[in-house]
Each structure stands twice: as C-alpha cells, then as structure tokens.
C-alpha positions in Angstrom: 0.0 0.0 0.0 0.9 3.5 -0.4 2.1 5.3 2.4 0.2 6.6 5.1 0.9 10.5 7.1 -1.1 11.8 10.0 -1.4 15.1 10.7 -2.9 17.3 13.9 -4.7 20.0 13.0 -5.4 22.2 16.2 -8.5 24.6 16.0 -9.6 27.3 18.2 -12.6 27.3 20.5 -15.1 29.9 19.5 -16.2 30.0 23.3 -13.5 29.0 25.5 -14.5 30.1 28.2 -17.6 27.4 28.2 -15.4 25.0 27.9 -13.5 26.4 30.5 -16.4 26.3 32.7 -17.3 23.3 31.5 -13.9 21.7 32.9 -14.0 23.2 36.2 -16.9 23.0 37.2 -19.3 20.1 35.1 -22.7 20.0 37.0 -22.9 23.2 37.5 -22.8 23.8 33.6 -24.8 20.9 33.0 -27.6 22.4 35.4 -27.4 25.7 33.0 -27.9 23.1 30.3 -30.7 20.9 31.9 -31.5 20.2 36.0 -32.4 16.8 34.9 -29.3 15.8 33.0 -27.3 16.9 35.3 -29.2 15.7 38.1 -28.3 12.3 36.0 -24.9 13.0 35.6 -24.2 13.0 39.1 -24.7 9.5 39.4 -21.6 8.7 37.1 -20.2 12.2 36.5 -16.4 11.7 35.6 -17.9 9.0 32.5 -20.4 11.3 31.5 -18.3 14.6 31.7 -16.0 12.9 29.1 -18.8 12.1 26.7 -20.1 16.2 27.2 -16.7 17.8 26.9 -15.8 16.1 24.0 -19.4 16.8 22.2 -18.7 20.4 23.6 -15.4 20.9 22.0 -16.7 19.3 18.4 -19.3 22.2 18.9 -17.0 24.3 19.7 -14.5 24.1 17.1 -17.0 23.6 14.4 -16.8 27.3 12.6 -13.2 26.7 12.5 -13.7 23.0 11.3 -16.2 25.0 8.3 -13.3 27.1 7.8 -10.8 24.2 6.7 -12.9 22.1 5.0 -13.7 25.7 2.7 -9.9 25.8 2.2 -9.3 22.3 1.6 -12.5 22.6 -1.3 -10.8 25.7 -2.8 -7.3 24.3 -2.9 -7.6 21.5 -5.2 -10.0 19.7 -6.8 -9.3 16.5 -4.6 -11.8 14.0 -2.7 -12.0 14.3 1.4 -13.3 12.2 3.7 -14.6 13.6 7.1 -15.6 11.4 10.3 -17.6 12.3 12.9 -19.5 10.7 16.2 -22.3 13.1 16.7 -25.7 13.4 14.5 -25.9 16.9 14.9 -22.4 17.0 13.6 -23.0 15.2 10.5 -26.0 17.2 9.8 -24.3 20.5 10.0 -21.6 19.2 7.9 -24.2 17.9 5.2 -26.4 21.1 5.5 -23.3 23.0 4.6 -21.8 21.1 1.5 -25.6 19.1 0.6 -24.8 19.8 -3.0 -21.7 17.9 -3.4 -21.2 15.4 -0.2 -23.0 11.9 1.0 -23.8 10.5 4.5 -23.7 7.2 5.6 -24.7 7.3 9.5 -26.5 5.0 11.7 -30.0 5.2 10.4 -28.5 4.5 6.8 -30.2 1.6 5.1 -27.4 -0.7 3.1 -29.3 0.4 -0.2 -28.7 4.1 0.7 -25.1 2.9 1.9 -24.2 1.6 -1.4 -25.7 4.3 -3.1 -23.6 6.9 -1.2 -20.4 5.1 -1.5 -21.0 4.7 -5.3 -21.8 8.1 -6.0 -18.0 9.2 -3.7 -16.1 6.5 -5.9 -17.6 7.1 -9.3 -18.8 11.0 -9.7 -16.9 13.9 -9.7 -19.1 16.4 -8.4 -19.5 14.1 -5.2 -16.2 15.8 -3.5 -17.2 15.1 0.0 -18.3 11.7 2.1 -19.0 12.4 5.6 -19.8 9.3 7.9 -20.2 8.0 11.5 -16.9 6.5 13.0 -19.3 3.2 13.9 -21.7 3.0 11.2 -18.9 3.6 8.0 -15.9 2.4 9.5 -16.1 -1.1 8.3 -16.9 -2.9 5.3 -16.8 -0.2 2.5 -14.1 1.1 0.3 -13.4 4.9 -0.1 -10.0 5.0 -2.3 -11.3 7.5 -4.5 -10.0 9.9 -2.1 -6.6 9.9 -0.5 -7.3 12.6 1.9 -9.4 12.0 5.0 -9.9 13.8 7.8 -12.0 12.7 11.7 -13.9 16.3 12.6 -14.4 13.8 16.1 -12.7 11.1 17.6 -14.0 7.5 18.8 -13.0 6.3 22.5 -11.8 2.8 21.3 -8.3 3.6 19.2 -9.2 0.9 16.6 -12.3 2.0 15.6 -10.6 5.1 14.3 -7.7 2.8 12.6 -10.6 1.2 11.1 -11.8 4.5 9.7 -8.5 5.6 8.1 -8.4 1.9 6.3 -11.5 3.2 3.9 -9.2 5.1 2.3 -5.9 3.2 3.5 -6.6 0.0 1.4 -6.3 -2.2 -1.7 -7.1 0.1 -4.8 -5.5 3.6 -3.5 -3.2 4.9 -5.7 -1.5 7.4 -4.1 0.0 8.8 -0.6 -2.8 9.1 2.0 -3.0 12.0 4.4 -5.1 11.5 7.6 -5.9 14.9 9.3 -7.3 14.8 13.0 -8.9 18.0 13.5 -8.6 18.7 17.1 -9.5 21.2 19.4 -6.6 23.0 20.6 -6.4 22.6 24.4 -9.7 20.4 25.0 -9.9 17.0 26.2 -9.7 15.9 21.9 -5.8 16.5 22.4 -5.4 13.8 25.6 -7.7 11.9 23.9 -5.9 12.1 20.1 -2.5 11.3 22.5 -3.8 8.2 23.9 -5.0 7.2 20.2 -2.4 8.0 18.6 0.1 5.7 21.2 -1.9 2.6 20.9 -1.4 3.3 17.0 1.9 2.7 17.5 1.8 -0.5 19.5 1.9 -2.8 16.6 4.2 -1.1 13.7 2.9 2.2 14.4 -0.6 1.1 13.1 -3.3 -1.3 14.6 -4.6 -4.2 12.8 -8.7 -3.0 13.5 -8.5 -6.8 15.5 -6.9 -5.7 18.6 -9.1 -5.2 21.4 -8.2 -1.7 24.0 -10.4 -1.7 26.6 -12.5 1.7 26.6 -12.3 1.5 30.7 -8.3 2.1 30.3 -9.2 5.2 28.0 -11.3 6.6 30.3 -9.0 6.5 33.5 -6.0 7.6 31.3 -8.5 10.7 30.1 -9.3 11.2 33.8 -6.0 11.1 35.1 -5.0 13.7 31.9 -8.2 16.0 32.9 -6.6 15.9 36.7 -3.0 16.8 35.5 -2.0 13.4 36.4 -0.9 12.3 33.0 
C-alpha cells in the first residue's frame, strides 16, 4: 500500500470560556444546560463529563472546522473524507456542503449505503463523504480519495484505525494523508494522544482486530483532565 501520514490539525474554541467552565466545574454547567441531566450526571459524573466535553469541544470548534474544509475545497479539486460521532455534527456538515457530499450514518439503510459510496467512488461532483466512525468504518471502500480527515474522535483507538483503512486500502493509488482535527487545548488532544500511542503499538498502526479496553481510555483521560498524565 501506499504510504500513510497523519497530521494534527489544532483549531480554536469559538467560546473558551464554556469549555473552560465546563472543565472546572461540570454539574454546575450541566444544570445551565438541563437540572435533569445533570441531576443524571451526578450519578456517574467523571464517564459522563467525558462524553459532554468532547461533544462540547466538536461544537465548539465547528466554525473553524467549516473554515478548513472551505480551504481544503478551494485548494484542489481533490476528494475528502470527514468522520464524525455526533448526529448533529454530521448534519451540519451535510447542511453546509448538501450539493456535493454523501452521509452514511447510523440510520442508513445498506441500499442508501451503497448508493452513497457509489456516488463518492464514481462522480466527480460528489467531493465530500462524511460518515459516522461506527456505522462507515467497516466494510466499505473509499480510495477515491486519499485525503481523509476525523472532525471527532472515537473512544476505542481501533475504531478510528478502522476508519482511516476506507481510504488506507487495496485500490489507493496514491500517498494518503489522515488529518485529526482537534481542538486545541480540550480533552480531543489527551484523547488524540492516547489514540495516537496505541497506534503505535503494533508497527505504528493497529490491525482493527486488537481489542483496547474503553475503561483504560477513560482513566487515562481522567488522570489527563486531573493533570495526572
């Protein structure tokens, strides 16, 4: 196979200071957000404070995201591929760029799947595939770009390896770049880092077969969030 760069992209924070306050002090602005959620949260807060912060930070970051992908379009006439967690996310992305991307997301049928995958590979107009880490990281083939970039980041490190390997496979021609677009100074950097380590594990990339349990992500986020990592 060709060879295979990664790249981190950081982004700014339109708000930082909600993050900010988000970081220090999580039920209190949950309970800004919803009494109910985050009279929820406190059953299980450090888990659940992860899953918010990171959504937060994808929120955050997404005008700047917006901002890159523009550039990326007007720079060459190339093919991207952009992965995200989050419905509301994907649905920005698509509402943005609806006349020349596809989705393939968790309510996808495999008829619509196909479609969407068929209409990346084969027409030129179709510039843009944008797809959910769990629902398009397996069993489809996206070579017709060679540029790829995750606007959000999986906790389990080989569902993201999977992800790059749609583009990363039998059938690419050329180099392929993989961009993480993180949000500078959020829990996506910690979270990128521990990614990025068990990448290296076996030859610097993971097979998609080896198993990291998403327990040990969370207490190495945690102790990263405390300053202990």
């Amino acid at each position: 196979l060709p060879d295979k760069t990664r790249e981190i992209i950081q982004l700014p924070l339109s708000k930082k200071s909600e993050y900010t306050e988000a970081v220090n002090d999580f039920i209190g602005w949950l309970q800004k957000q919803s009494a109910e959620k985050a009279f929820k949260a406190k059953k299980a807060e450090k888990l659940v404070k992860m899953g918010y912060l990171k959504r937060l930070a994808s929120q955050l970051k997404m005008k700047s995201v917006i901002e890159w992908v523009d550039n990326f379009l007007e720079s060459s006439d190339e093919k991207l591929v952009l992965f995200c967690t989050h419905k509301a996310i994907i649905k920005k992305l698509h509402e943005k760029y609806q006349n020349i991307s596809v989705v393939v997301d968790g309510g996808t049928s495999n008829k619509k799947r196909k479609w969407a995958v068929d209409l990346f590979q084969n027409k030129k107009k179709v510039r843009l595939f944008i797809g959910n880490i769990r629902a398009a990281g397996v069993g489809i083939t996206l070579t017709a770009a060679s540029k790829e970039a995750f606007v959000e980041l999986d906790f389990v490190p080989g569902n993201v390896t999977q992800c790059e390997d749609r583009v990363h496979r039998i059938g690419q021609k050329g180099a392929v770049t993989i961009y993480y677009l993180i949000a500078k100074d959020t829990i996506e950097e910690y979270l990128c880092e521990i990614i990025q380590n068990k990448q290296k594990v076996v030859s610097n990339v993971l097979d998609g077969t080896e198993k990291t349990n998403k327990w040990d992500i969370y207490s190495q986020l945690e102790n990263k969030l405390l300053g202990k990592g």
